[in-house]
C-alpha positions as CSV (number, residue, x, y, z in Angstrom):
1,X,12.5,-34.3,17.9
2,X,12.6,-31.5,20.7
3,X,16.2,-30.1,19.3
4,X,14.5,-30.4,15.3
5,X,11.4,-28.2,17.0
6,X,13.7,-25.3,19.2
7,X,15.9,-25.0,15.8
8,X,13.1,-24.1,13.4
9,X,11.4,-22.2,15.8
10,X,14.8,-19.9,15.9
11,X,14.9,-20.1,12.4
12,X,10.9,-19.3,11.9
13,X,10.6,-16.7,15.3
14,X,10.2,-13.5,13.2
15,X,7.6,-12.9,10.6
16,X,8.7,-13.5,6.7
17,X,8.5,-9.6,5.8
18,X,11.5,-8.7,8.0
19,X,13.7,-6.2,5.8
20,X,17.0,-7.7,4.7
21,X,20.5,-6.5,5.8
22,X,22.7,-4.1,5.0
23,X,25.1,-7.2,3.8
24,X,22.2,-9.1,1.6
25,X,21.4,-5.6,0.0
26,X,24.6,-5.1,-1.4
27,X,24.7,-8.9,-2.2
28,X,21.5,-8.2,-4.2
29,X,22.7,-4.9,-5.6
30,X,26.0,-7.0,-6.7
31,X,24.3,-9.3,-8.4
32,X,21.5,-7.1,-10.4
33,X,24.5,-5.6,-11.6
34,X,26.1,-8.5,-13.1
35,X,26.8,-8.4,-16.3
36,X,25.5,-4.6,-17.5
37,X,27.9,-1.7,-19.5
38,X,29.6,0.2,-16.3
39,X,30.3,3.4,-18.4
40,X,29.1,6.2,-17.4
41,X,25.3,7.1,-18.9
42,X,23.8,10.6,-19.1
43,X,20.8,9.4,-17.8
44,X,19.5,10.4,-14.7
45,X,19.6,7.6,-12.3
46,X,16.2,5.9,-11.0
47,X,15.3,6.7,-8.1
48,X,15.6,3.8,-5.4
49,X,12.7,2.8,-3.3
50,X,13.6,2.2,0.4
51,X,12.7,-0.7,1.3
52,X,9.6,-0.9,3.9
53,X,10.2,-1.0,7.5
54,X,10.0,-4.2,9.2
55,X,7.0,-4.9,11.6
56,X,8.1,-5.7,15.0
57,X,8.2,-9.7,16.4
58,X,5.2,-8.7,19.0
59,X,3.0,-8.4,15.8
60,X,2.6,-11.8,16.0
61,X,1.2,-13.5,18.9
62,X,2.8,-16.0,21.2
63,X,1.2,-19.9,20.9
64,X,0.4,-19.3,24.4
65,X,-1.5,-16.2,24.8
66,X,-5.6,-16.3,25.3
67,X,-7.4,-16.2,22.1
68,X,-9.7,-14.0,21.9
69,X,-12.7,-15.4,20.0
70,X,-14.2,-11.8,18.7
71,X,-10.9,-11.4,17.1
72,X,-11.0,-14.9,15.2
73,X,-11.0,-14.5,11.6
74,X,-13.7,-16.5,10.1
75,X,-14.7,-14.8,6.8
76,X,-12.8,-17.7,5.1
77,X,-15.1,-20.3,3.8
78,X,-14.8,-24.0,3.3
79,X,-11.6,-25.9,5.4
80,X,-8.4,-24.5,5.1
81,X,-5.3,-24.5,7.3
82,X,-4.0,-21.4,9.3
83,X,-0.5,-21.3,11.3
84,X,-1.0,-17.7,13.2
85,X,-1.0,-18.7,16.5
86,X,-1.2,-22.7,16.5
87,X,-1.6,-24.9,13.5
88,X,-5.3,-24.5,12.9
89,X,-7.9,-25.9,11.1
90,X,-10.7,-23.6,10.2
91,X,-14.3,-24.3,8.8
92,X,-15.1,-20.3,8.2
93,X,-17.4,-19.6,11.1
94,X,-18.5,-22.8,12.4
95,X,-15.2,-24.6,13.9
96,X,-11.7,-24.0,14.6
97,X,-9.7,-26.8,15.9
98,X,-5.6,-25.2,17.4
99,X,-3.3,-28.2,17.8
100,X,-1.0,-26.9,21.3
101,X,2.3,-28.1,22.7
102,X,3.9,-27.1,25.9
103,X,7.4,-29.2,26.2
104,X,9.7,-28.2,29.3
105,X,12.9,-30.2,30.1
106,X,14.7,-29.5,33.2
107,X,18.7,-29.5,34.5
108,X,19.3,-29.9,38.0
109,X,21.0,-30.3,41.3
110,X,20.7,-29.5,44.9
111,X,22.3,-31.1,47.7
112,X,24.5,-34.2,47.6
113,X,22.5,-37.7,47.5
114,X,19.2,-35.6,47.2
115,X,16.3,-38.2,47.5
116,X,13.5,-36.5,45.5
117,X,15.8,-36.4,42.4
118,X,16.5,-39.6,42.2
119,X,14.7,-42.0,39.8
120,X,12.4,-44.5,41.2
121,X,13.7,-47.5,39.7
122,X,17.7,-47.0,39.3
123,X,18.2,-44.7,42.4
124,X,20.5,-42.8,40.7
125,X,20.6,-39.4,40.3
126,X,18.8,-37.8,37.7
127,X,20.2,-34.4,36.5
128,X,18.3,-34.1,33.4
129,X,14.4,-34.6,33.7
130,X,11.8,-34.5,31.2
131,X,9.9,-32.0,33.3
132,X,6.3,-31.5,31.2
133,X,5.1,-33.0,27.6
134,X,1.8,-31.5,27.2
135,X,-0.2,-31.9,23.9
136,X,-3.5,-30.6,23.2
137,X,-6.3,-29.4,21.1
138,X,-8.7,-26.0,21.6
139,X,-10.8,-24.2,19.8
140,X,-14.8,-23.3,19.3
141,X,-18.1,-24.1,17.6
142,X,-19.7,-21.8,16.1
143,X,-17.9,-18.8,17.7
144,X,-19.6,-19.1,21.3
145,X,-18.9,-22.7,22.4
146,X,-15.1,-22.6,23.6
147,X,-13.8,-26.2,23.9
148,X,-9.9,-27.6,25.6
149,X,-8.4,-31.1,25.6
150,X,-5.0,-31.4,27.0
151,X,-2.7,-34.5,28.1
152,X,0.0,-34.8,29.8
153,X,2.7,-37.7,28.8
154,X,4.7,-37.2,31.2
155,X,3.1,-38.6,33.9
156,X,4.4,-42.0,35.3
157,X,1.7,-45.0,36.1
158,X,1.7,-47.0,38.9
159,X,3.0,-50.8,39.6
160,X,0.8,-53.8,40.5
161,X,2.4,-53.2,43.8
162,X,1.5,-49.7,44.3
163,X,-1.9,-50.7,43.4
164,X,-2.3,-53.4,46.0
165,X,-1.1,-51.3,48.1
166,X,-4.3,-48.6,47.5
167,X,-2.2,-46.3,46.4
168,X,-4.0,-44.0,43.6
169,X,-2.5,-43.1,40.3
170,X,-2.6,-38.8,38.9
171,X,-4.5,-38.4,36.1
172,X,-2.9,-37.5,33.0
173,X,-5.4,-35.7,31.5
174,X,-5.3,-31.6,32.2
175,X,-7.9,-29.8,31.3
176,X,-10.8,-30.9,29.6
177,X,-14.1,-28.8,29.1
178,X,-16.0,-26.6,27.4
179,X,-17.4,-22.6,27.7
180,X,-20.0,-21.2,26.4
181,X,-20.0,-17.5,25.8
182,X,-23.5,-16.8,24.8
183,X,-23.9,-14.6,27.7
184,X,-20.3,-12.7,28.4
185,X,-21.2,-11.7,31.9
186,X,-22.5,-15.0,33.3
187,X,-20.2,-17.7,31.2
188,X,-20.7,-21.7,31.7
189,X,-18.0,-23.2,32.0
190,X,-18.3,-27.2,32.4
191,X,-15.8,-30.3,32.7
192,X,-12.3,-30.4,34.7
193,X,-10.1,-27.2,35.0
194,X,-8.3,-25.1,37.5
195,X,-10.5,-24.3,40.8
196,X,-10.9,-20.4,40.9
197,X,-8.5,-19.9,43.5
198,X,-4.6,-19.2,44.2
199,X,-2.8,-15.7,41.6
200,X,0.0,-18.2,41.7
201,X,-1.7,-21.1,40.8
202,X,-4.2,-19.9,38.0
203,X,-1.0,-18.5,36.1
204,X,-0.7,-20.5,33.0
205,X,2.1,-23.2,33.5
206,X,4.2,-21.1,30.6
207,X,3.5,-18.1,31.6
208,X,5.3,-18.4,34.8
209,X,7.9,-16.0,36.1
210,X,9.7,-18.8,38.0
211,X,10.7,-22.1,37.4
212,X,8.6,-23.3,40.0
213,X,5.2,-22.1,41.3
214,X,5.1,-20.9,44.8
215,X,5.0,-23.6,48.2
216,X,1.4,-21.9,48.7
217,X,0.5,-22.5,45.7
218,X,1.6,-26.1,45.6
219,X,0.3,-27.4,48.7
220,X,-2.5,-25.1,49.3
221,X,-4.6,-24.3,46.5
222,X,-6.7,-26.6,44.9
223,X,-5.8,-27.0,41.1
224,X,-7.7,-28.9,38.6
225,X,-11.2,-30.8,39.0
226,X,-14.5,-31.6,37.7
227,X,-17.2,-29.2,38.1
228,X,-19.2,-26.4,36.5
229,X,-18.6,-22.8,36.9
230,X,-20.3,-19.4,36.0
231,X,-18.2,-16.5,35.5
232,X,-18.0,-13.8,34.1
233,X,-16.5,-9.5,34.0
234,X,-18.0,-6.3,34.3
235,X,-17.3,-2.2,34.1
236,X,-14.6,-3.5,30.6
237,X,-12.9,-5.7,33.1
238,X,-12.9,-3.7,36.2
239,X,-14.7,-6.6,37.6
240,X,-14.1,-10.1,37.3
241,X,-16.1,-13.1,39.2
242,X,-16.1,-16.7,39.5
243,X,-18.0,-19.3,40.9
244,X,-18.5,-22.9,40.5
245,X,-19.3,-26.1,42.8
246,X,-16.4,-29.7,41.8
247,X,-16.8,-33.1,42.9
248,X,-13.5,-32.6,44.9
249,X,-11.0,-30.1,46.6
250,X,-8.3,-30.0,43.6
251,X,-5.8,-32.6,42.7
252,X,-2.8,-30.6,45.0
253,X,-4.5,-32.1,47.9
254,X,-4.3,-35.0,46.7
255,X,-1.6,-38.0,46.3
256,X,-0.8,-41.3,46.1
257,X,-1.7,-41.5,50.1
258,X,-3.8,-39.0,50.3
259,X,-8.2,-39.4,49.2
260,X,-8.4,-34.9,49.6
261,X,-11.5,-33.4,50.2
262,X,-14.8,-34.2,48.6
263,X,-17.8,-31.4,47.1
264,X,-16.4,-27.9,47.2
265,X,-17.7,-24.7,47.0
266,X,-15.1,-21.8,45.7
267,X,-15.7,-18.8,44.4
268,X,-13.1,-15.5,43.6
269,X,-13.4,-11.8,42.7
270,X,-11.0,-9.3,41.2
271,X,-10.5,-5.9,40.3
272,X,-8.7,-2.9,39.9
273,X,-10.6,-1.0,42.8
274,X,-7.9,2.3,42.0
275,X,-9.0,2.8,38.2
276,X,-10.9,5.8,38.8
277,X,-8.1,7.2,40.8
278,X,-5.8,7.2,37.6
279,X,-3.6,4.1,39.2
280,X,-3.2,1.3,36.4
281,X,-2.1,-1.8,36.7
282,X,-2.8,-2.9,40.4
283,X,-5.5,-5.8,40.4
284,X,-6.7,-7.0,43.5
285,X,-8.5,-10.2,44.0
286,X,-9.4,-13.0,46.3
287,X,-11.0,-16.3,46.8
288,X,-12.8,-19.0,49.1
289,X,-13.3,-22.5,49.1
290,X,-15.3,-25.0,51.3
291,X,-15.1,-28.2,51.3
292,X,-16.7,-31.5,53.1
293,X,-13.7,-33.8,54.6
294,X,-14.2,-37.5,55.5
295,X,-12.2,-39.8,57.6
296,X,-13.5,-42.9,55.6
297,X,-9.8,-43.5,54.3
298,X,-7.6,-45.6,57.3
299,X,-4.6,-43.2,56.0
300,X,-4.1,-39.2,57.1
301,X,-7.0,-37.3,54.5
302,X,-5.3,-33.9,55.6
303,X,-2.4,-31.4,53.8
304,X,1.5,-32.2,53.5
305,X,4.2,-30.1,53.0
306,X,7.3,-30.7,50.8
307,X,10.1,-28.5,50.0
308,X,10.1,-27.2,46.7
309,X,12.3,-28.9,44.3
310,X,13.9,-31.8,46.1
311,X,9.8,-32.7,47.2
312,X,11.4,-34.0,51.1
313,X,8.4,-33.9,53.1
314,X,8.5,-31.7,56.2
315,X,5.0,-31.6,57.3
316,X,2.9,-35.3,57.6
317,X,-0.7,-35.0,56.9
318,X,-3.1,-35.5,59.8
319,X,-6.6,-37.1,60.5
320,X,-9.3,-34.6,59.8
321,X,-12.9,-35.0,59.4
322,X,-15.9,-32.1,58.8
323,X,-15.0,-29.3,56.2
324,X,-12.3,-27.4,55.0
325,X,-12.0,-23.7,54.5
326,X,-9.5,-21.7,52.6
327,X,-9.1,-17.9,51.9
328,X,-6.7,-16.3,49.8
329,X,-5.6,-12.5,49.2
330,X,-3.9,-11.5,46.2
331,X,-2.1,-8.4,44.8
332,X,-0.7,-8.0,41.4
333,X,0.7,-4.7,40.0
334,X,2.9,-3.9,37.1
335,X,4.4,-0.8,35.2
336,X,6.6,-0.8,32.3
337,X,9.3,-3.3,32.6
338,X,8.5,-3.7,36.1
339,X,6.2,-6.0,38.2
340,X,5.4,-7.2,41.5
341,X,3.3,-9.8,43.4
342,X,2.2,-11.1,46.6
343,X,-0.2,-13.5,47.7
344,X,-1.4,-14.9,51.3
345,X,-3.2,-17.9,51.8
346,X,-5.1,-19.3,54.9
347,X,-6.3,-22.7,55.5
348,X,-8.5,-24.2,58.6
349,X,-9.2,-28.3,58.5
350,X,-11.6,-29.5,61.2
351,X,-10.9,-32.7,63.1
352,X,-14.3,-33.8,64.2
353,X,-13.7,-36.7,66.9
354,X,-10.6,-37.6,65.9
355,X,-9.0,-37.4,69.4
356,X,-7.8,-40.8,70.9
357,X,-11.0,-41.1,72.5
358,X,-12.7,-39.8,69.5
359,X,-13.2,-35.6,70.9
360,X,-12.5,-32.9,68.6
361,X,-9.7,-31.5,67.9
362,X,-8.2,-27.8,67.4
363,X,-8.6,-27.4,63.7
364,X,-5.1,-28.1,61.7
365,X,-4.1,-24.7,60.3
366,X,-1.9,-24.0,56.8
367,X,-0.6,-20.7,56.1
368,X,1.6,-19.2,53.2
369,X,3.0,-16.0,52.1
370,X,5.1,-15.0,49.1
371,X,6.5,-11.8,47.3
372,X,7.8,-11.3,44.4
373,X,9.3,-9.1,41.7
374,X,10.1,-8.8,38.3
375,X,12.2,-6.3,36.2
376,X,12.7,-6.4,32.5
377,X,16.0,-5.6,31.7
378,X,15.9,-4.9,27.8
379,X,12.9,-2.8,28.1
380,X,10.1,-4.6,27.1
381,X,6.6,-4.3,28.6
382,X,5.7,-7.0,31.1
383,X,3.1,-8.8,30.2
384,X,2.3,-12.6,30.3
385,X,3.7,-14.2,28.4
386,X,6.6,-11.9,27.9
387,X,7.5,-11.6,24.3
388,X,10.8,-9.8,22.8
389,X,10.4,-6.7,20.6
390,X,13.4,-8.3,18.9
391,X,14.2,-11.8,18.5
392,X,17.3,-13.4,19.1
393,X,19.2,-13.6,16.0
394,X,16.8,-11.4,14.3
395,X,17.7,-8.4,15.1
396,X,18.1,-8.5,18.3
397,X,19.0,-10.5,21.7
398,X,15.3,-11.5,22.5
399,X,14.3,-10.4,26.2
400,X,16.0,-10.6,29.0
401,X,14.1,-10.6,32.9
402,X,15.6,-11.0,36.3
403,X,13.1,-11.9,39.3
404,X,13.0,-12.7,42.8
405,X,10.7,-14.1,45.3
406,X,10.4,-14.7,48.9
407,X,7.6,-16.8,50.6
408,X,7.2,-18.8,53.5
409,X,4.6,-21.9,54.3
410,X,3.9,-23.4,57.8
411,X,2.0,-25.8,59.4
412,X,0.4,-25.8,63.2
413,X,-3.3,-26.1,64.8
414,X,-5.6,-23.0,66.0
415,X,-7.2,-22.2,69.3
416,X,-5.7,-22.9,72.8
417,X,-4.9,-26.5,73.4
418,X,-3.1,-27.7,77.5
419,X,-0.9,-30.5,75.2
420,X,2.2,-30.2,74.6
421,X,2.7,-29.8,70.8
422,X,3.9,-33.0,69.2
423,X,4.4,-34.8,65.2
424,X,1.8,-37.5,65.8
425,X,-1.3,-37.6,63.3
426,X,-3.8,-37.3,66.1
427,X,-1.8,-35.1,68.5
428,X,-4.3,-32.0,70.2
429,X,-1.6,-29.1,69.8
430,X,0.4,-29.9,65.9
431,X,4.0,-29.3,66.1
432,X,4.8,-26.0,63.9
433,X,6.2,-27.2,60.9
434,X,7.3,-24.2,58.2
435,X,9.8,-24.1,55.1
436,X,11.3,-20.6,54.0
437,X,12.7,-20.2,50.3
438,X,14.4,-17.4,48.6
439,X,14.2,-17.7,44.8
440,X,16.5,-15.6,42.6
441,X,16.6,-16.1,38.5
442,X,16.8,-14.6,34.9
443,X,14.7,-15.7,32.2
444,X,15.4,-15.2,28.9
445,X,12.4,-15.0,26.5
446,X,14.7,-15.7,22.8
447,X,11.3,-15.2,20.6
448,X,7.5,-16.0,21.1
449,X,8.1,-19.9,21.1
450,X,11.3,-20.7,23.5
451,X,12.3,-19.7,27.0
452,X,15.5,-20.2,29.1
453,X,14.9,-19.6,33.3
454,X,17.4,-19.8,35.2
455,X,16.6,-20.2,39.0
456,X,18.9,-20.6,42.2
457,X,16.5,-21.0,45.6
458,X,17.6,-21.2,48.9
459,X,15.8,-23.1,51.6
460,X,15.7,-24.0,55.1
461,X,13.2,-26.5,56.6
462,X,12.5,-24.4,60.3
463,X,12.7,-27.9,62.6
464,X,16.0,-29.4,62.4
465,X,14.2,-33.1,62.5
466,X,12.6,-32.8,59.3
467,X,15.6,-30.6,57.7
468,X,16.5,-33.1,54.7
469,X,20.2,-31.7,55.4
470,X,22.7,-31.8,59.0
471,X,22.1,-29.3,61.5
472,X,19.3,-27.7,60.1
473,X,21.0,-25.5,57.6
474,X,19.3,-23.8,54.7
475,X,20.6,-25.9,51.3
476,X,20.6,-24.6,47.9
477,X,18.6,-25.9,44.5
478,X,19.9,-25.1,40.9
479,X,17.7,-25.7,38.0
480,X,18.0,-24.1,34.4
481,X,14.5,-25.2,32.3
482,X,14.0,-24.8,28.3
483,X,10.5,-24.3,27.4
484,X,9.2,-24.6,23.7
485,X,5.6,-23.6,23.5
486,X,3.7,-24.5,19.8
């Protein structure tokens, strides 16, 4: 079904009006000809109309880009189907309903005998993975009620055993809520959706410039949960807020182990602070969370950290109790073909009488750090999502980007402690755990529907205990993913 999809969406990338070729013109001329007197008439020839220029592929818009309700058409009346965007069922101005898929399937390899590629139940090795099969449904009531249901089928359930053994299943449901844009500076936003925190993290999962999102980004931020949020822009976008309260701290800090934190608080501005200066395209932004942390689970309730594609665990979670605080700094700046990122992220876990003889402990302490950049080789702008001026075999080659990013994320405990550091869950002084990763890649956007990305990251786990490889050498990952959005 996937290959039937990627071939008509080569087939279909380019709008119907494109011009024919030099080869079908003369085809067509050939044939009008067929059949008429050849000798030569005194009649002055008719004059041949050229035939109209072709519109360019980026007159269409990609399934993935955000709609923009004020530019909805609705003056249609009665139901009727539409296939601009998504395939779309329209009741003039009163409903839309956009059927959305997101499919991504995955080829990889990384060291030999690599443990987190292996399939649970075989234990062999799997090279091709099934990475995301999202399906979903969006749209609005009557223009200013914004609604999104998405599922994801990829998503594995747990055994009797695992359940017995209290461990707790992922939820395969994505986001599901609803906006309502009667006010545009002070939108509601209500149900479960991305925590307003992380660059990296609130970048649409298609929309991605690498294969993978960033270790920060993975382990740190938050990510989806229930909750309600107000939000909204000011000055035509110059200033963007948002600020919500969830029943929990995001399912990234959670896991099959691991409860995560409870109520949080989180809230994030941004802005392009050097407008007035004549300096476009630089946004700044950042964000805060806080969240209330209980020690009622018998297991760890803190963070972990894996490596990135392998997922070997080289930081253990650790008892924590009172609240946890994150902060996050973000820059994002692009010109032209050009881009570049870069993001820090900070946070602080208290450990309220967690101590052997139940005194606090130093808080445990996460940090992150990544930069990136991108380059558009074939010219296009760079937006997201990146869409060719050309697509491939219409015309053209599609587009063609080469990135690269470099981040770090490591573990420890603030403030002064007499202990000697050590790995234990309840130690005074944690044992600095950190993973560094190099990510080099080309993506290759071949029309508004399918994406090639190509990535090769080097990594290196810091303490040679925990290094999933000998001597604590960096290893290398290879993964090449083929995205088909609808």
């Amino acid at each position: 079904m996937l290959i039937e999809l990627l071939a008509a969406a080569l087939v279909c990338g380019t709008p119907s009006n494109i011009a024919p070729t030099a080869h079908v013109r003369a085809y067509q001329s050939g044939a009008a000809g067929a059949g008429q007197d050849t000798t030569t008439s005194t009649k002055k020839p008719k004059r041949v109309k050229k035939p109209k220029k072709a519109k360019p592929a980026t007159d269409a818009p990609a399934p993935d880009e955000p709609i923009d309700p004020d530019a909805v058409d609705t003056t249609g009346g009665g139901l009727r189907f539409v296939w601009k965007q998504h395939p779309s069922l329209r009741f003039g101005s009163v409903a839309r309903v956009d059927l959305e898929a997101k499919l991504q399937e995955d080829v990889r390899a990384s060291y030999p005998d690599a443990k987190g590629l292996k399939d649970p139940i075989t234990g062999q090795v799997q090279t091709f993975e099934l990475h995301r099969s999202r399906f979903g449904l969006q749209g609005n009531l009557f223009k200013h009620i914004e609604y999104e249901i998405e599922r994801e089928f990829t998503e594995k359930e747990l055994t009797e055993k695992e359940i017995l053994e209290g461990l707790t299943p992922q939820s395969q449901w994505k986001d599901v809520n609803v906006n309502v844009t009667y006010i545009k500076d002070a939108q509601i936003q209500i149900g479960k959706f991305k925590v307003p925190f992380g660059l990296d993290e609130l970048t649409g999962v298609t929309h991605n410039d690498f294969v993978y999102r960033s270790l920060g980004a993975n382990y740190l931020a938050p990510a989806r949960d229930i909750g309600v949020m107000v939000h909204g822009r000011f000055f035509k976008r110059g200033l963007n807020y948002w600020t919500g309260m969830f029943a929990h701290d995001g399912d990234n800090a959670r896991s099959k182990k691991i409860q995560g934190g409870d109520r949080t608080f989180a809230a994030r501005l941004t802005g392009t602070p050097f407008r007035t200066l004549g300096v476009s395209g630089l946004d700044v932004g950042g964000a805060v969370t806080v969240s209330s942390l209980s020690d009622d689970s018998f297991r760890p309730n803190g963070l972990r950290g894996r490596t990135i594609m392998t997922q070997d665990t080289f930081y253990e979670a650790v008892y924590v109790k009172g609240q946890r605080r994150r902060w996050e700094g973000d820059v994002d700046w692009s010109a032209g073909p050009v881009s570049a990122r870069a993001e820090f992220t900070l946070v602080n876990d208290d450990r309220l009488q967690q101590g052997l003889r139940d005194q606090d402990l130093p808080p445990a302490r996460a940090r992150s750090w990544y930069v990136s950049g991108t380059w558009v080789v074939t010219g296009e702008q760079k937006v997201r999502p990146l869409k060719p001026d050309t697509d491939f075999l219409r015309d053209g080659i599609g587009a063609v980007e080469v990135v690269g990013r470099f981040e770090r994320l490591w573990y420890d405990s603030s403030g002064e402690g007499t202990a000697t550091p050590t790995r234990t869950p309840r130690t005074e002084n944690i044992f600095r755990e950190a993973d560094r990763a190099l990510t080099v890649g080309v993506n290759w956007i071949l029309n508004r529907f399918i994406k090639l990305q190509f990535n090769a990251i080097r990594e290196r786990v810091e303490d040679p205990a925990k290094n999933p490889v000998p001597d604590g050498a960096a290893f290398w990952s290879r993964v090449l993913r083929l995205q088909f959005v609808l």
